[in-house]
C-alpha positions, 0 to 999 in steps of 0.5 A: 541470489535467487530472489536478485534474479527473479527481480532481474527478471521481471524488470527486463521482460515486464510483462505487466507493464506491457499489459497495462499498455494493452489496457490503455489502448482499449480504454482510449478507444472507449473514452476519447475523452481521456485520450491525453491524460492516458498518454501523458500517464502511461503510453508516453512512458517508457516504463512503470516506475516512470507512469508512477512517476508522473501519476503520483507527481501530477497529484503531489505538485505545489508552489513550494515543490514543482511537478517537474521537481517531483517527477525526478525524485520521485522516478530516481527512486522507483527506477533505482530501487530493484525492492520497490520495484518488485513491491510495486508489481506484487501491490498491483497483483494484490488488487488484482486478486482480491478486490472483485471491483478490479479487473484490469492492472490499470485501475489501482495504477490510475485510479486508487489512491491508497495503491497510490498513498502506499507507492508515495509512502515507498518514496519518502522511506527511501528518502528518510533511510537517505536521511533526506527526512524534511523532503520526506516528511514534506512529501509525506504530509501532501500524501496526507492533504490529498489523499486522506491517508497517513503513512510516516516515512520510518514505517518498515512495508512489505509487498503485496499490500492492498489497501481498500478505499483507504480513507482514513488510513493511519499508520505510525513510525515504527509500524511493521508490515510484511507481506500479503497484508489487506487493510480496508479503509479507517484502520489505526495502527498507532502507539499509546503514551507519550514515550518514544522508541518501538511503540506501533503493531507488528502487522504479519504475513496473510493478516487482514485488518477489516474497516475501523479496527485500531490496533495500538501499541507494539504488538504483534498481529500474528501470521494469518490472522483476522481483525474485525470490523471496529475493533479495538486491539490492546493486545497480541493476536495468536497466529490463526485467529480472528478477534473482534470487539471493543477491547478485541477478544478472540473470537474464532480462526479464519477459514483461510491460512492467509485472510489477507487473500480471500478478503472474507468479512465474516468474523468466525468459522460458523458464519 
């Protein structure tokens, strides 16, 4: 009840999305040129979920499905789902907190797309646990085209995920994430082998997964862990650790309880 309230809360007396409002009214002052497409996106919108709505349908439209058709499925679901609702607000924190290139909320929210390749993937999850799995998996291949980032619509996401530069991002069916995780650009998280079934990493709170690493398999990612930079990781990762290699090996613990917040490269305690 505590955690329906707070969600209560925050969509009654959303303080970020008036911030973000603030922004785009000092950035229109800045640049005149951006002038429409500041008010189409945000200042005309009466809410967050509908300036995602508009921002990530402009972007996935085509011939086959129109802007107008994805603005409403894409709305319906953000502005009927109080956990997407909270997880949208907690990515746009994470951004805030740990990627020293932004500095206002609006940035990730116009700009960034693995912030927007993560709210699409929260749209087709809904539709694929709706059993509308085409629409999904359509909507989940343009994600792919235009953002050159790969989510399947059956992977289980928590909030609070800050995907950095993203490009290149893969993430698997039965992939889990939770909470406060950090993935930086070119990451892998896939299955081996040709069977189907529970085959993709368990990815937990606080981890931070640096550029390039592939982690494969169904394997667990211990609670505050570290993933170096172009690491391949065949096996579980101790709570705590810090692995790096081809295969991976534990190579120190991190500094940090979770890495995922302080976004430190460094792949050891003496560095």
């Amino acid at each position: 009840m505590k955690n329906n309230n707070s969600t209560s809360k925050l969509i009654t007396h959303d303080s970020l999305w008036a911030t973000i409002i603030l922004e785009c009214v000092g950035c229109v002052k800045e640049e005149k040129l951006l002038h429409q497409f500041l008010q189409n996106a945000v200042l005309k919108q009466e809410s967050l979920e509908g300036a995602l709505a508009w921002i990530l349908a402009e972007q996935l439209k085509s011939n086959i499905v129109s802007l107008d058709a994805l603005k409403l499925i894409i709305g319906e679901t953000l502005s009927t789902d109080d956990t997407i609702k909270r997880q949208i607000r907690m990515d746009l924190v994470a951004y805030i907190e740990r990627d020293p290139a932004c500095k206002k909320y609006h940035l990730p929210l116009l700009y960034f797309k693995g912030f927007h390749a993560l709210q699409v993937y929260r749209v087709t999850h809904s539709l694929w646990k709706k059993n509308r799995k085409n629409l999904a998996l359509y909507i989940q291949n343009r994600a792919s085209e235009i953002f050159s980032v790969d989510i399947h619509p059956a992977a289980t996401i928590g909030g609070g995920i800050m995907i950095d530069h993203a490009t290149g991002l893969v993430i698997g069916e039965t992939t889990v994430i939770d909470d406060n995780v950090s993935l930086l650009h070119s990451v892998t998280l896939g299955g081996t082998g040709l069977g189907d079934g529970d085959r993709h990493p368990k990815i937990r709170t606080g981890v931070m997964i640096a550029a390039g690493a592939k982690i494969l398999g169904n394997i667990e990612i211990g609670i505050g862990a570290k993933v170096g930079a172009g690491s391949l990781v065949l096996d579980a990762v101790p709570p705590h650790t810090t692995v790096a290699g081809v295969p991976s090996k534990i190579v120190g613990c991190p500094e940090e309880d979770e890495p995922s917040r302080e976004m430190n490269q460094a792949i050891n305690t003496d560095n």
